[in-house]
N, CA, C and O atoms as a Tinker XYZ file with bonds, in Angstrom:
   284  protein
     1  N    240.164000   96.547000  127.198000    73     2
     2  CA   240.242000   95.322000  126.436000    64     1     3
     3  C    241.263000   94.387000  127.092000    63     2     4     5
     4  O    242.343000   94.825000  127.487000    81     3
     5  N    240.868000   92.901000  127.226000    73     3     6
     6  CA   242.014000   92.018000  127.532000    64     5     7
     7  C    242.827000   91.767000  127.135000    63     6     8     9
     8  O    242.609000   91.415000  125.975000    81     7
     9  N    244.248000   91.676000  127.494000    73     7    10
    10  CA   245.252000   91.126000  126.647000    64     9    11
    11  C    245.497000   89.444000  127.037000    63    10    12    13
    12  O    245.829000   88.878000  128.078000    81    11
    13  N    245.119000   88.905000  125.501000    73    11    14
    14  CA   245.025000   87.641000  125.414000    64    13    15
    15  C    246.920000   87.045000  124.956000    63    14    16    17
    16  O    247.181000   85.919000  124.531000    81    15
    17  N    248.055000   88.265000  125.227000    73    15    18
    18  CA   248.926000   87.768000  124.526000    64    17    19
    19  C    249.240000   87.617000  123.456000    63    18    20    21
    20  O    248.337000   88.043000  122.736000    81    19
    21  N    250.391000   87.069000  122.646000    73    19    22
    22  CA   250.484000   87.221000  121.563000    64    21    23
    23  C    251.660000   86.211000  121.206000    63    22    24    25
    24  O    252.518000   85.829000  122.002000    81    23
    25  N    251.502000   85.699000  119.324000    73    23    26
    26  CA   252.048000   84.613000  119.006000    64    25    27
    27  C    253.341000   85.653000  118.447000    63    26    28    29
    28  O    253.387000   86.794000  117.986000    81    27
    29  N    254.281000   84.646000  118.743000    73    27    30
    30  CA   255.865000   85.342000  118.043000    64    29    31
    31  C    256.023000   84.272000  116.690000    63    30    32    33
    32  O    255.576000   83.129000  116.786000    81    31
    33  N    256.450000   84.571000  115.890000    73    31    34
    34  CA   257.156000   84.121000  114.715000    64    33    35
    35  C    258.844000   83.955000  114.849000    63    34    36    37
    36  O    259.525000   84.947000  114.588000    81    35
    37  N    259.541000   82.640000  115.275000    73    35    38
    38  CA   261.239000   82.512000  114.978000    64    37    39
    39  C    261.372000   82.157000  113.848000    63    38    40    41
    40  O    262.257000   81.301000  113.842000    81    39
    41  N    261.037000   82.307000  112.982000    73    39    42
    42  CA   261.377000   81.640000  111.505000    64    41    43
    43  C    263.039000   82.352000  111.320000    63    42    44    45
    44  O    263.820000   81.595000  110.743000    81    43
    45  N    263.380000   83.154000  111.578000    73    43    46
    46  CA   264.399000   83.976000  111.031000    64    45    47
    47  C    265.324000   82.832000  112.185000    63    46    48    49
    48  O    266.142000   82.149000  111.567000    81    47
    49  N    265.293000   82.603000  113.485000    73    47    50
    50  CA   266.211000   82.112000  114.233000    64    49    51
    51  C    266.474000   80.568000  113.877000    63    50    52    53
    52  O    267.612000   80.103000  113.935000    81    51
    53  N    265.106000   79.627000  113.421000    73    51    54
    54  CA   265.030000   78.802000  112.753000    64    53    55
    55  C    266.353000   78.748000  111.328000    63    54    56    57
    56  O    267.320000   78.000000  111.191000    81    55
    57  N    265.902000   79.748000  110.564000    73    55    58
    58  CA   266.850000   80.105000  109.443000    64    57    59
    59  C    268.063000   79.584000  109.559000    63    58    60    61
    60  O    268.659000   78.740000  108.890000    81    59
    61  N    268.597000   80.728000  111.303000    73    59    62
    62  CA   269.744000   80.866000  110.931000    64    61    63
    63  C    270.477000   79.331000  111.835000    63    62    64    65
    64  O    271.638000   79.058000  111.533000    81    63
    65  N    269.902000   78.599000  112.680000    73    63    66
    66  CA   270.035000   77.691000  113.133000    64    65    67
    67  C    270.527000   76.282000  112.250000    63    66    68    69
    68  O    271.506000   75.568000  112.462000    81    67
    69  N    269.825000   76.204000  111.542000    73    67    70
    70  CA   269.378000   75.504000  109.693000    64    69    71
    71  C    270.387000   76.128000  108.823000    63    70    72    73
    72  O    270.535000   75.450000  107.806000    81    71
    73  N    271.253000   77.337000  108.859000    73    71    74
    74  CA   271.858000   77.518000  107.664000    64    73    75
    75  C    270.994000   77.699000  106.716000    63    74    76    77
    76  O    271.642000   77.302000  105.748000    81    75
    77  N    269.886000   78.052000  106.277000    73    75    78
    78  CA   269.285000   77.856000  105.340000    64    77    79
    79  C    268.879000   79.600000  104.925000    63    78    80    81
    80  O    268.657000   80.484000  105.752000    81    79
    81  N    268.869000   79.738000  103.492000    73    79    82
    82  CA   268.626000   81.174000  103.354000    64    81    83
    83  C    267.105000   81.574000  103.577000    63    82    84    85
    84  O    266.368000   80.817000  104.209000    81    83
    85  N    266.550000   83.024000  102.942000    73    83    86
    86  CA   265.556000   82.897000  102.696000    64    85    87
    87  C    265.140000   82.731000  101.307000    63    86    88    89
    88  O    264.026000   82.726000  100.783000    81    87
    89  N    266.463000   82.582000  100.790000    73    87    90
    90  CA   265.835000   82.709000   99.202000    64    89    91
    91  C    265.329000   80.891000   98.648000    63    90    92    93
    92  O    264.581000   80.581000   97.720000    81    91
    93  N    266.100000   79.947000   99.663000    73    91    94
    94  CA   266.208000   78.574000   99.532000    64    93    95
    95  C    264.864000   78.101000  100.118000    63    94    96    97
    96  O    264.283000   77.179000   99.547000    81    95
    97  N    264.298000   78.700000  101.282000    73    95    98
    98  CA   262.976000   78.995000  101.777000    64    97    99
    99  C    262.171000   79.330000  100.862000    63    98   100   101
   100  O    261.408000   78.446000  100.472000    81    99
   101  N    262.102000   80.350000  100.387000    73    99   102
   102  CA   261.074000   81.028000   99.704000    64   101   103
   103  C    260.737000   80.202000   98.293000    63   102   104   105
   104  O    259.570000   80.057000   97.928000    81   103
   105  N    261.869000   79.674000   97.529000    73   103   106
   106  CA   261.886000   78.827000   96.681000    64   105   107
   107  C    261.298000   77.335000   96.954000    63   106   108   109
   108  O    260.411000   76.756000   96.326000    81   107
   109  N    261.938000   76.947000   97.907000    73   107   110
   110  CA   261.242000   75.498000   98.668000    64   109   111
   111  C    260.173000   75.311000   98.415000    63   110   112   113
   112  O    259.747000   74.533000   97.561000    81   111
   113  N    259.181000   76.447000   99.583000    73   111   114
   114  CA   257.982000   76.418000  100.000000    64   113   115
   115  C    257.366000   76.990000   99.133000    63   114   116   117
   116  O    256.210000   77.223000   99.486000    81   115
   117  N    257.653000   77.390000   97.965000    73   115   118
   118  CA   256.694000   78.124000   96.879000    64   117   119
   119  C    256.035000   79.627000   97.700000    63   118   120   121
   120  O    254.810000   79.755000   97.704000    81   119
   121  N    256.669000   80.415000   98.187000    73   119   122
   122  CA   256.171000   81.268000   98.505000    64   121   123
   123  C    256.674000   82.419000   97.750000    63   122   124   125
   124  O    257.528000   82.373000   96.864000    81   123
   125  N    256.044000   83.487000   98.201000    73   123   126
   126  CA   256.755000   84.749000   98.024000    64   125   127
   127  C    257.538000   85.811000   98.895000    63   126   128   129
   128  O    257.530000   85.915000  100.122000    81   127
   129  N    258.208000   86.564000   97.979000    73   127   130
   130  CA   258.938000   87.293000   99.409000    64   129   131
   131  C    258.701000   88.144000  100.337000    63   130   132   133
   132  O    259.351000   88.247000  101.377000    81   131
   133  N    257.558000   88.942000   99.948000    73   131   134
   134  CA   256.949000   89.362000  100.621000    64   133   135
   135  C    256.404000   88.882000  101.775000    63   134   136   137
   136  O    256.557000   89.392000  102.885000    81   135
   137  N    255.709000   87.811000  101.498000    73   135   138
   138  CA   254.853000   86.925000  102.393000    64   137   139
   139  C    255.543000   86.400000  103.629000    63   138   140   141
   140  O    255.317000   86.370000  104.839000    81   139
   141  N    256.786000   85.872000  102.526000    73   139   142
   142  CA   257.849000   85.609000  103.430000    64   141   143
   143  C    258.369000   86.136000  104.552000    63   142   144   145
   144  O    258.536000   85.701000  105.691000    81   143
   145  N    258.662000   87.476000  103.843000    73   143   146
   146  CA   258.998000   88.386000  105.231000    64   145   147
   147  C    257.831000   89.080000  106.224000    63   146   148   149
   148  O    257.874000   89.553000  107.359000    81   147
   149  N    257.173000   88.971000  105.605000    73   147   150
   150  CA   255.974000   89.044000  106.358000    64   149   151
   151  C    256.002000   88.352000  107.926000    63   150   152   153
   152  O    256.114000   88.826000  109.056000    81   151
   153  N    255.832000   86.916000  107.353000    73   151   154
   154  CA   256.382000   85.859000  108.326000    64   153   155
   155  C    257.435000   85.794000  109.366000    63   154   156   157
   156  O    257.337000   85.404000  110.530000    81   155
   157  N    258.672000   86.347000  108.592000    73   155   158
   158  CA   259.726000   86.317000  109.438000    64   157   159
   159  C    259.892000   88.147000  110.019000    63   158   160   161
   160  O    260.998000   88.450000  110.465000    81   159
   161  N    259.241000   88.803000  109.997000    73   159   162
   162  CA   259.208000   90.342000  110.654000    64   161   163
   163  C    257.929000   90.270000  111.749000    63   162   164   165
   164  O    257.492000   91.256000  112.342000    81   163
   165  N    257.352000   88.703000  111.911000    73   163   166
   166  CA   256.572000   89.058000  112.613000    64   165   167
   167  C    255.089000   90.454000  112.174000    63   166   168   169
   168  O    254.613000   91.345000  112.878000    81   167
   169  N    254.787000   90.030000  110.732000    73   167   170
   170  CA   254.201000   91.658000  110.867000    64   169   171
   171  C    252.942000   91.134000  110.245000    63   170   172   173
   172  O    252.197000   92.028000  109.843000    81   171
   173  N    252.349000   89.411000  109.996000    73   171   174
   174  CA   251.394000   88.937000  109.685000    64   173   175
   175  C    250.473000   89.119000  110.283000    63   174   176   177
   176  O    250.747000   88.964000  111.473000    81   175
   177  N    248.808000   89.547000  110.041000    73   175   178
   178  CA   247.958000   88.995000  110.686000    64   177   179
   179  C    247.223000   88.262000  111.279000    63   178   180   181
   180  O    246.734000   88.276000  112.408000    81   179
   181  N    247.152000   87.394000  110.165000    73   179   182
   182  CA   246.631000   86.161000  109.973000    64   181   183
   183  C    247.243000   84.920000  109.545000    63   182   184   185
   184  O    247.845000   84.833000  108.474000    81   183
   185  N    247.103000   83.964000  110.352000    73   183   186
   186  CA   248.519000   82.696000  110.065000    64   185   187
   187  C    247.500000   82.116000  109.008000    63   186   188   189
   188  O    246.316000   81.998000  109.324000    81   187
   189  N    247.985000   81.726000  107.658000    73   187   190
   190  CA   247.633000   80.641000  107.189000    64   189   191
   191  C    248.828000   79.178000  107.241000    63   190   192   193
   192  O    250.042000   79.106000  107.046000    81   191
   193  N    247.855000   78.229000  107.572000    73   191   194
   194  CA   247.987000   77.047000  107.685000    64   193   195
   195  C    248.446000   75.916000  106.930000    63   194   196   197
   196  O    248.594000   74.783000  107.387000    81   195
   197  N    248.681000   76.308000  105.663000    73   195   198
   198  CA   249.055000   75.768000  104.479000    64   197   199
   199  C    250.509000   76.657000  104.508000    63   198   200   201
   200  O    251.444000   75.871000  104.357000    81   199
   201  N    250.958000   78.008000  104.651000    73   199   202
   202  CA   251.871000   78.363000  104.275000    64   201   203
   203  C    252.793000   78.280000  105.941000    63   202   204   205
   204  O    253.995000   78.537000  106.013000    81   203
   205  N    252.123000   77.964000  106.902000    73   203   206
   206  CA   253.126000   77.027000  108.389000    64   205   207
   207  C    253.579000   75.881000  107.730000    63   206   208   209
   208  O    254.780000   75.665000  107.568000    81   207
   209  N    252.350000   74.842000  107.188000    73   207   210
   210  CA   253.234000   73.356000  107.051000    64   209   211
   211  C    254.028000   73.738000  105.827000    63   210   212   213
   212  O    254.886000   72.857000  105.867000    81   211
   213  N    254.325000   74.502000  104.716000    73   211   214
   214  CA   255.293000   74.103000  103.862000    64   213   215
   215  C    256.685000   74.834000  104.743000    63   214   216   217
   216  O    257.842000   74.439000  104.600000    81   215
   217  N    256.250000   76.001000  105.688000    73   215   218
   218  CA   257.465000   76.241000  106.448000    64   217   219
   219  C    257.945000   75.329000  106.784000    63   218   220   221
   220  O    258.951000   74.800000  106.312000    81   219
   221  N    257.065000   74.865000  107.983000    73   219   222
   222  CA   258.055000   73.952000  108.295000    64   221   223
   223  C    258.228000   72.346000  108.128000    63   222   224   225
   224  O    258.761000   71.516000  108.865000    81   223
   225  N    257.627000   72.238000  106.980000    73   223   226
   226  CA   258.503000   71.198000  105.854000    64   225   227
   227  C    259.553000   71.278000  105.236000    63   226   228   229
   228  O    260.216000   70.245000  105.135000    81   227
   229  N    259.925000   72.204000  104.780000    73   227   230
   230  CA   261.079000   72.441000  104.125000    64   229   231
   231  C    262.447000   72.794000  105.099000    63   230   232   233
   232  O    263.615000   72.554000  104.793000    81   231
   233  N    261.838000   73.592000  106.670000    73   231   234
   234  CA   262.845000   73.999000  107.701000    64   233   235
   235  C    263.338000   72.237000  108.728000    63   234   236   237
   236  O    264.129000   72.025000  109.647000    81   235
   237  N    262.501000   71.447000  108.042000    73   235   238
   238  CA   262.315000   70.549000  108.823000    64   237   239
   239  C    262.336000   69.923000  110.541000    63   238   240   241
   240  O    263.012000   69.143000  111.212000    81   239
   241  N    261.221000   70.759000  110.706000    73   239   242
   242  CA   261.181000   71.424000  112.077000    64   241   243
   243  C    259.386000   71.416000  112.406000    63   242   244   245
   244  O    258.410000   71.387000  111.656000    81   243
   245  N    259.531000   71.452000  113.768000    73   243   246
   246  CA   258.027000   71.229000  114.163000    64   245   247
   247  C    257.654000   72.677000  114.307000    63   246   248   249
   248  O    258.461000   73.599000  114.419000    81   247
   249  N    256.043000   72.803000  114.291000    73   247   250
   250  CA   255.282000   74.081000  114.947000    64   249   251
   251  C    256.028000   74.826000  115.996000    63   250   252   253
   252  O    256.207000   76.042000  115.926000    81   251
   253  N    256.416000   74.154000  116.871000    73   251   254
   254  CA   256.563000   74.966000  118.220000    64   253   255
   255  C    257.745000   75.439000  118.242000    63   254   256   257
   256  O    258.150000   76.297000  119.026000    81   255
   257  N    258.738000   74.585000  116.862000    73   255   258
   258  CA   260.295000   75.419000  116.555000    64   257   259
   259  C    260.163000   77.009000  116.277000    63   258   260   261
   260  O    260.785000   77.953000  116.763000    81   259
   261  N    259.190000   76.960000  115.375000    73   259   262
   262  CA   259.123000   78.538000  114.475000    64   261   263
   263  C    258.354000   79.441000  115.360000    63   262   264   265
   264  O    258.627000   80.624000  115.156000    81   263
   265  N    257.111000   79.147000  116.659000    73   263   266
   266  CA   256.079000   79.704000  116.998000    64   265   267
   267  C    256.376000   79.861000  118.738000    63   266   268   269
   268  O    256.989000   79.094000  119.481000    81   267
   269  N    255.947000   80.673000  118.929000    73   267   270
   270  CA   256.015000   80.995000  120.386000    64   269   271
   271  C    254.619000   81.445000  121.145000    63   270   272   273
   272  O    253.981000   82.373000  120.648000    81   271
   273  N    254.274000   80.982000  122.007000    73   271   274
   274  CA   252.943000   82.032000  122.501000    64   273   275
   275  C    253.157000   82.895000  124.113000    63   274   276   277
   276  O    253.183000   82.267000  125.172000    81   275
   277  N    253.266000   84.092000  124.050000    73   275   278
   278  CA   253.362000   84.946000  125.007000    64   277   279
   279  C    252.563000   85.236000  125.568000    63   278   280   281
   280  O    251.449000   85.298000  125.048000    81   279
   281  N    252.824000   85.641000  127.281000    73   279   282
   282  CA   251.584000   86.141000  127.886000    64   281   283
   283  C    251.606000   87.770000  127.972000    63   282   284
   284  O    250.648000   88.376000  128.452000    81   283
């Protein structure tokens, strides 16, 4: 099988860059904590797209702050 690479999640480096908790996050963006950490452990499958832009609306920060793509 090919390896097409893989997307990283910085939300946590974002965080700590921002001062911002996760509980101020999680509250912000209407999420949960789970989900949350989900996000920030890198351990998501599937990105939804609605729960990127309230990330990073509230981190006030672009896509490519929180996201990385590896080869």
């Amino acid at each position: 099988m090919q390896d097409f690479g893989k997307i990283i999640l910085k939300i946590d480096e974002v965080l700590e860059e921002k001062k911002i908790s996760k509980n101020k996050l999680e509250k912000e963006a209407n999420l949960q904590r789970t989900q949350l950490n989900s996000y920030c452990n890198n351990k998501v499958k599937r990105l939804d797209l609605v729960t990127i832009a309230k990330i990073c609306y509230v981190l006030d920060c672009e896509i490519e702050d929180i996201m990385e793509y590896v080869r």
